[in-house]
C-alpha positions in Angstrom: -3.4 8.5 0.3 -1.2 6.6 -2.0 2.1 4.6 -2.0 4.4 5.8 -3.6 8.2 4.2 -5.0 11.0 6.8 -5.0 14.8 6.6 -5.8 17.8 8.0 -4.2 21.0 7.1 -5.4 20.6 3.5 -6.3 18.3 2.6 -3.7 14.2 3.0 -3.5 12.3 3.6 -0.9 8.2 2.9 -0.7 6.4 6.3 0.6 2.8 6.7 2.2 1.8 10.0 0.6 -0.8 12.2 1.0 -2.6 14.6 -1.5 -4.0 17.8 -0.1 -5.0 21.6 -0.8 -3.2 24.4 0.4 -5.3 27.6 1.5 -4.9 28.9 -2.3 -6.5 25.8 -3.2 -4.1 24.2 -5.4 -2.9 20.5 -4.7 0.1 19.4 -2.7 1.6 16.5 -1.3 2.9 15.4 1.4 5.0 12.1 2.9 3.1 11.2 5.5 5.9 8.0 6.2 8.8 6.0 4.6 7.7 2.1 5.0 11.6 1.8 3.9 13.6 0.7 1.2 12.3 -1.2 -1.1 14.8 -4.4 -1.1 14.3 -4.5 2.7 10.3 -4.8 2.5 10.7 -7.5 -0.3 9.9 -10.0 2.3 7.9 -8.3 5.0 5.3 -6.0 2.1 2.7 -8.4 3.4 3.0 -7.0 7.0 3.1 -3.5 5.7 -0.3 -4.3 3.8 -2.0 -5.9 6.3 -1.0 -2.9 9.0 -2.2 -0.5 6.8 -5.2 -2.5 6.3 -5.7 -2.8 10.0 -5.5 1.1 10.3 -7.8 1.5 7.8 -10.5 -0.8 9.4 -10.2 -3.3 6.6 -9.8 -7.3 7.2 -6.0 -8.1 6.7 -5.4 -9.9 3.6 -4.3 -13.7 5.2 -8.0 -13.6 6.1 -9.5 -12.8 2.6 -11.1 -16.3 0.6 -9.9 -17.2 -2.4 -12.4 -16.4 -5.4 -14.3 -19.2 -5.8 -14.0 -20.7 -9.4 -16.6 -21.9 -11.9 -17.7 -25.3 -12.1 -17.5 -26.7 -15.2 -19.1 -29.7 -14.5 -23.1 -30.3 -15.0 -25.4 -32.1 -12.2 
């Protein structure tokens, strides 16, 4: 599965897609939901990320460390 950013008019909307074969074997995909548009999710993408994260069995982002950075300093 991917996300995916389409346009209608002048509005975009952000996709959950999913590739797939059909019983000839060639690949296809599907929409599998609309998050919503785009302008709407500015604020609340976080949320959207860290359900999908959820479903996925993954630890929600707010909970992920920052990368710990070299020290440049000598004992």
């Amino acid at each position: 599965m991917f996300v995916k950013v389409t346009t209608s008019g002048p509005r975009r909307y952000v996709q959950l897609v999913e590739s797939y074969r059909d019983e000839a074997g060639r690949v296809k995909k599907r929409t599998v939901a609309t998050l919503g548009r785009m302008e709407q999710l500015a604020g609340e993408l976080d949320s959207v990320i860290d359900g999908l994260l959820k479903v996925a069995g993954r630890e929600p982002t707010a909970s992920f460390a920052a990368p710990a950075t070299p020290s440049t300093s000598r004992p």
